[in-house]
C-alpha positions, 0 to 999 in steps of 0.5 A: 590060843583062843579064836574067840573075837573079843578075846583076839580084839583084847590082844590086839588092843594090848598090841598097840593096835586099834579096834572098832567096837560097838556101844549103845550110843555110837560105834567107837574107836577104840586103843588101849588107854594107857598106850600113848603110841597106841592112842595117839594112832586114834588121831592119826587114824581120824584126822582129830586134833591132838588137843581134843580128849578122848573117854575112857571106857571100863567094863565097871565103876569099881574102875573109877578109882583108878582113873579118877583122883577126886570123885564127889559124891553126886558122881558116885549117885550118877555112876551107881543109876546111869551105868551101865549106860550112856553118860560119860563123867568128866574128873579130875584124872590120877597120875595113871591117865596119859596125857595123850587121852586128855588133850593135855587137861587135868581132867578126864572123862570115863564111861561104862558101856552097856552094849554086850559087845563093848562090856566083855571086849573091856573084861577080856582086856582087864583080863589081860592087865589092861585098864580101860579103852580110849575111844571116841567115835569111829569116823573122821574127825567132825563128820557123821558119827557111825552107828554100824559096823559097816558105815566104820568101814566106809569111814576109816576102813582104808585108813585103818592098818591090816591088824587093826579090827572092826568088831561086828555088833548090833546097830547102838541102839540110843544112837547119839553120843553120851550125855557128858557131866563135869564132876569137878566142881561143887554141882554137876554140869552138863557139857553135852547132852544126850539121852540121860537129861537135865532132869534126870541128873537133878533128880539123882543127884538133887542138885541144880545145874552148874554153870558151863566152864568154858575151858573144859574141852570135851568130844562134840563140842566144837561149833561144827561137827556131826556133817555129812558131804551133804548141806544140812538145812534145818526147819525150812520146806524141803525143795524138789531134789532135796532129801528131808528127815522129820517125824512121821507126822510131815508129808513129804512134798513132790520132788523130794526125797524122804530119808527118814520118817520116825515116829518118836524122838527116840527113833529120831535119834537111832536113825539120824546119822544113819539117815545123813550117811544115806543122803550122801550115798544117795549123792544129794547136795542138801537135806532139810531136817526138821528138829523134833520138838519138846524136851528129854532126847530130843535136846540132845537131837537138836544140838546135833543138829545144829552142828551139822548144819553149822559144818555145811555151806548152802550150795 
């Protein structure tokens, strides 16, 4: 039998039991998709809502048709320039789709993982009859997305079974969740943003925006979420005692402890929820955070944001 880690993490998929893996967005947490029992662990394990989907993740588009029952063509246009990569496509789903995945809707979301890490644990899991890994991020339900091994085994390590896995991985590298895109009407919309834009999904696709149905469910969507322990105030002067995250180009005023100081809206977003995970571990009971301005992922950063703050109360 093969010790290889992937190879073993596929098995345990196949099992019913649950693997952390990383992705180029988030670490995520992964069962086998067309295990209910195996799925319905993933809620369990973070505390989530029945209701509330999860996306499947497959090693490649040609996988597309056996999850998806009606794929438009701007679909295929998103999938043939954005996958591998962080965009996730929401579709009417086929009848191989549990309905443990979709939180009962009559669509569901699919992504191709860049990560290498994610690409062959899904290979290896094909290999073994499996089609595709139902996963949302690795953390309790509303709190802060993991972008580390280690920050999943301080979330769920004491909720996971001894054989469930944490796969080692490189920190994700875009390190917020996807860009999700409803296909299921005549243009696409976006549900959630993330580091493929507006612009570029109306240059692919030359298309405008549709309009937002609000009856679609999707992952990150709720008013709070993305919170640490700490309260997370946005765009006011930090106070001493209080930690602070904002480009590098704001001083720090006395007291105050600096958590993060990128240089760039892309490093903004790689170092964010490791940053609100240091604040609580430093045990601070507010962190103001001033939002990067401007377009591109820096949309996808303040919407994030705006949830986790949403999810706190000053103290």
């Amino acid at each position: 039998m093969s010790t290889d880690p992937l190879a073993r993490a596929a098995r345990a998929l196949r099992a019913g039991h649950l693997v952390a893996f990383p992705t180029e967005t988030v670490f995520g947490l992964g069962a086998d998709a067309s295990n209910p029992d195996a799925v319905a662990r993933i809620f369990t394990t973070k505390g989530r809502p029945a209701d509330h989907p999860l996306i499947v993740h497959v090693s490649s588009a040609e996988l597309l048709g056996e999850l998806a029952a009606e794929i438009p063509p701007y679909a295929h246009a998103l999938a043939t320039a954005f996958w591998p990569g962080p965009l996730t496509l929401i579709l009417e789903r086929s009848a191989t789709v549990p309905d443990a995945v979709t939180g009962g809707q009559p669509t569901v979301g699919v992504r191709v993982p860049s990560h290498p890490v994610a690409v062959q644990l899904l290979r290896e899991l094909e290999s073994l009859g499996g089609r595709g890994v139902a996963a949302p991020s690795a953390n309790r339900f509303g709190r802060v997305s993991p972008t580390s091994a280690a920050a999943v085994r301080d979330e769920l390590g004491a909720l996971m079974s001894p054989h469930d896995l944490i796969l080692e991985g490189a920190p994700s590298d875009v390190g917020i969740e996807s860009t999700i895109v409803d296909c299921t009407g005549p243009a696409p919309v976006v549900l959630r943003p993330g580091s493929i834009t507006d612009d570029m999904i109306v240059a692919v696709t030359g298309l405008a925006l549709g309009e937002r149905d609000a009856s679609i469910r999707v992952s990150g969507s709720l008013p709070a979420h993305y919170a640490p322990a700490a309260t997370v105030v946005l765009d006011v002067v930090p106070k001493p005692g209080d930690g602070f995250i904002a480009l590098v180009e704001h001083e720090t005023p006395a007291g105050v402890m600096r958590i993060a100081a990128p240089d760039s809206a892309e490093e903004f977003a790689r170092e964010l929820y490791a940053a609100l995970r240091a604040a609580d571990e430093a045990g601070l009971h507010r962190v103001v955070v001033v939002s990067p301005p401007g377009p591109g992922i820096a949309v996808a950063i303040r919407d994030r944001l705006r949830r986790a703050s949403h999810g706190s109360r000053e103290r």
